[in-house]
Phi, psi and omega in degrees: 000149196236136187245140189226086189287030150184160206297339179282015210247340184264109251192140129110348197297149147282128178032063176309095172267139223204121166249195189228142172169148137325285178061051175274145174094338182037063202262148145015272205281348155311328190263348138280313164324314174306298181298354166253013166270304185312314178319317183312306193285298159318327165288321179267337195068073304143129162237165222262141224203088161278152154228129185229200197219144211192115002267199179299127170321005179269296206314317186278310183321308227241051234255304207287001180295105184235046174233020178263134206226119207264151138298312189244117129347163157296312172305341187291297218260355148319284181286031178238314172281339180293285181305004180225028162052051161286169189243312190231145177210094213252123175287076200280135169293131190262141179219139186310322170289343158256005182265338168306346197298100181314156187297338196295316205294298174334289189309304185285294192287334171287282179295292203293306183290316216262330181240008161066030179338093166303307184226171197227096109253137261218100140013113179313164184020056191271166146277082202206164204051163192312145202062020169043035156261015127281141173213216204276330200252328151320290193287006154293333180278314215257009187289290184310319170303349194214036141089001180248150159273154175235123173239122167283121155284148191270181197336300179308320201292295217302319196294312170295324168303314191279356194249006181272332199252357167273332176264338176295310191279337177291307149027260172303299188318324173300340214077346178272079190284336150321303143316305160292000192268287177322313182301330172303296210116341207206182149274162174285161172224165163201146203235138195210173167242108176300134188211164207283126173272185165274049153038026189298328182297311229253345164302316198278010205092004205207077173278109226239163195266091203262124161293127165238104158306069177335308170310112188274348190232035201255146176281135176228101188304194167253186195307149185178187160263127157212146184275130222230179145255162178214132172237160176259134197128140177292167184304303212298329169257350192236304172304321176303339197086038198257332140348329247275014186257131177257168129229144186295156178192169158232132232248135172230150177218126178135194192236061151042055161321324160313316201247037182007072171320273186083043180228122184260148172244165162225146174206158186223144166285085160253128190277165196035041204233105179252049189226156190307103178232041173283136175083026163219166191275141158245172170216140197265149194216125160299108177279271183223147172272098148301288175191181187291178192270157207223161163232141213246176206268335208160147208299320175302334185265354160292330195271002153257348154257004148308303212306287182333312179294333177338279164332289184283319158297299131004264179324287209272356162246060167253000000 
């Protein structure tokens, strides 16, 4: 897949079929849209065409709003979308002066000057340009003037995407990291650079790898025990599938309530694993919510129920 940060950078495509979105989470219901783009691109002899956006349109629209929680990094879902056989992927920079850009403006200079659009297709009720006054019935006027075909997906797909992605951040929020997945499509992940903590794991035997998330609005579920795969490597190797060695592990989120910490962390236990991994990225893949995070009477009695989280990870990731 050829990633394009801004639309003038995009040149030479054949019969660009090109849909529009967020696409956080690259979820199920996102993964028809696709699969119904590749279908497109192929039918026309044609390649397959995102068009997103960096950072989210909330962060500019909406700035004092801090309540917002991505399913995906950008890296995440660049490889994720790479790995569900997009051909092109064009990152545009969202900016206040571009979110003023009228739909007509949108139309001519993005799509049409800038990515040579071939087919269009669109979201039931999609919306775009300032002020969300483009729609369906605009870009139906304005195809035959410039030359594109139009497909609107219907109402349910679209309709299953938004409700996939509401159910998905609840999910997570439960802790019902199982679910959430299914619900993906994928397992959910978080992708970091391991950086040195107080080794507090490896005084008990359980010497763990503590992550930092770049992404501040990357969804973090909650604090907890939970049982993982690790793959070693940023999203561009491990989610795309460039990758393919996992290890099992058990994943802790929270702030080490035994040695009353208050500091929240995320760190992971890779089981049978000795190798140096301060200053590389890993990626964390969620499985199952072992249990909640507990404070223990003594470090001993903490370091047996590691062994039990241990355990209870081994059975369910076999």
């Amino acid at each position: 897949m050829k990633v394009y940060h801004n639309v003038n950078e995009f040149s030479g495509v054949t019969n660009p079929v090109v849909t529009i979105g967020t696409f956080d989470g690259v979820h199920a219901g996102h993964q028809q849209i696709i699969k119904r783009l590749n279908e497109a691109a192929i039918a026309i002899k044609g390649e397959s065409v995102v068009l997103t956006f960096n950072p989210h349109p909330r962060l500019v629209l909406f700035p004092h709003q801090h309540n917002l929680q991505l399913l995906t990094s950008l890296e995440e879902k660049t490889a994720l979308l790479e790995r569900y056989g997009i051909q092109h992927l064009v990152i545009h920079p969202f900016t206040k002066e571009f979110s003023q850009l009228s739909h007509a403006d949108f139309v001519k200079n993005i799509l049409v000057d800038g990515v040579g659009v071939k087919k269009l297709i669109i979201g039931y009720d999609h919306h775009f340009g300032h002020d969300r006054k483009g729609g369906l019935k605009e870009l139906e006027k304005m195809a035959p003037q410039f030359g594109f075909e139009l497909e609107e997906i219907p109402e349910q797909d679209i309709d299953a995407v938004a409700i996939s992605s509401t159910r998905i951040r609840k999910a997570l929020q439960s802790a019902s990291v199982a679910e959430a997945s299914t619900l993906l499509g994928h397992d959910y992940c978080i992708s970091g650079t391991v950086v040195k903590g107080k080794q507090l794991g490896r005084a008990l035997g359980f010497p763990t790898a503590n992550i930092e998330v770049k992404e501040q609005h990357k969804l973090i579920p909650p604090n907890g025990i939970y049982a993982v795969q690790v793959a070693i490597g940023g999203p561009a190797e491990t989610i795309a599938g460039h990758n393919g060695i996992f290890y099992n592990g058990a994943l802790s989120i929270g702030t080490r309530p035994t040695f009353d910490d208050g500091e929240r962390s995320i760190e992971v236990n890779i089981f049978d694993f000795d190798q140096d991994l301060y200053g590389r990225q890993i990626t964390i893949f969620f499985k199952h919510f072992l249990r909640d995070e507990l404070k223990f009477v003594s470090a001993e009695a903490l370091i047996e129920q590691m062994k039990q989280d241990k355990k209870r990870s081994i059975e369910l990731l076999s």
